[in-house]
C-alpha positions, 0 to 999 in steps of 0.5 A: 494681921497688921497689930498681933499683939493683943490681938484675937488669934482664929486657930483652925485645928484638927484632931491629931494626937498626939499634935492635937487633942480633942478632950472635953476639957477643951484642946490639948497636944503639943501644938495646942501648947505651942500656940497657946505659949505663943498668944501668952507671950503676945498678950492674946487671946484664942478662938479655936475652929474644929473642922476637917484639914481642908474645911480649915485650909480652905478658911485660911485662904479666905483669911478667916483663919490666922492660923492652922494646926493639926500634926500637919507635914510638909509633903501635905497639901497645905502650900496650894491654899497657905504658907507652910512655915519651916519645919520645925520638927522632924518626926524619924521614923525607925524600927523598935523592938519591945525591952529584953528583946534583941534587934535584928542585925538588918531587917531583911525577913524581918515582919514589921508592924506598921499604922493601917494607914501609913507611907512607910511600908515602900520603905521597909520593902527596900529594908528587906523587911515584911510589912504587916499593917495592923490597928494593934500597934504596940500590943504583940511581942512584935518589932514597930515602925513609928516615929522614934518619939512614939517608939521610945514613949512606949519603952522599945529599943530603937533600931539605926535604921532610917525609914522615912521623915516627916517635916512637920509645919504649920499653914499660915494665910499668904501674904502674911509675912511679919505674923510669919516671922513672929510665929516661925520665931517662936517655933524655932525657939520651942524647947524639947518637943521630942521629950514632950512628944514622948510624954503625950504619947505616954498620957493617952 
């Protein structure tokens, strides 16, 4: 991408609430906004590619794409097929407790509630703590591992314990270094994404 401004912008995206949303209104989340203040400030216009994370990578490194988005993070496999930008978030995960309840000192004996699917449960092991994966998240009287923005946006009390971090990214064509530049400049410069996070997670 030589002229980026008015230009058409080929965003590849993949469900990933509360990154990216899929309603019938058309796509909603975070990066959804981001991406969508960034082509206003270019003066372009978008067309959207729903398909799965590697459909989408995969596109990108035929340089059908100009850009893929989805909740993705450092430690996916998005640099064997793209250029990942800079972090521009960090997601810390931390364990909450629901209001009026007290946090335990340490969580050793502590059950954790955590994601079915999730890379935290070696984490809280070394913690001290019982992992106890559940697609009930949220709904007992239980102490959580989330990222802080998932636990604040549901009222918990956070704990000071530091689990584990995502870095999240956004995967670009190889090669493309001035769009690069142009994109990483408007991520670096995206103001409150833990209060907007918080508010997305709110609204589901």
């Amino acid at each position: 991408m030589t002229d980026m401004q008015g230009s058409e912008l080929n965003i590849g995206l993949s469900e990933n609430p509360p990154w990216v949303i899929n309603t019938d209104q058309g796509p909603a989340g975070l990066e959804v906004e981001i991406i969508r203040a960034l082509a206003e400030n270019m003066d372009a216009t978008i067309n959207w590619h729903w398909d799965s994370e590697g459909n989408l990578l995969a596109a990108l490194s035929h340089y059908q794409l100009d850009l893929v988005i989805g909740g993705l993070t450092q430690d996916s496999n998005v640099s064997a097929l793209a250029t990942p930008t800079r972090a521009y978030y960090q997601s810390q995960y931390r364990v909450g407790v629901p209001e009026g309840t007290s946090l335990p000192s340490n969580l050793e004996d502590v059950e954790v509630a955590a994601p079915v699917v999730n890379h935290i449960a070696q984490a809280l092991k070394k913690e001290g703590a019982i992992p106890h994966p559940t697609s009930d998240l949220g709904k007992h009287n239980e102490a959580v591992a989330n990222p802080s923005w998932w636990l604040k946006a549901y009222g918990y009390q956070v704990g000071d314990w530091e689990i584990a971090t995502d870095h999240h990214v956004m995967a670009l064509p190889k090669g493309e270094n001035a769009w690069m530049l142009a994109v990483q400049r408007h991520l670096n410069s995206y103001p409150d994404i833990e209060q907007r996070l918080q508010r997305l997670e709110a609204g589901q």
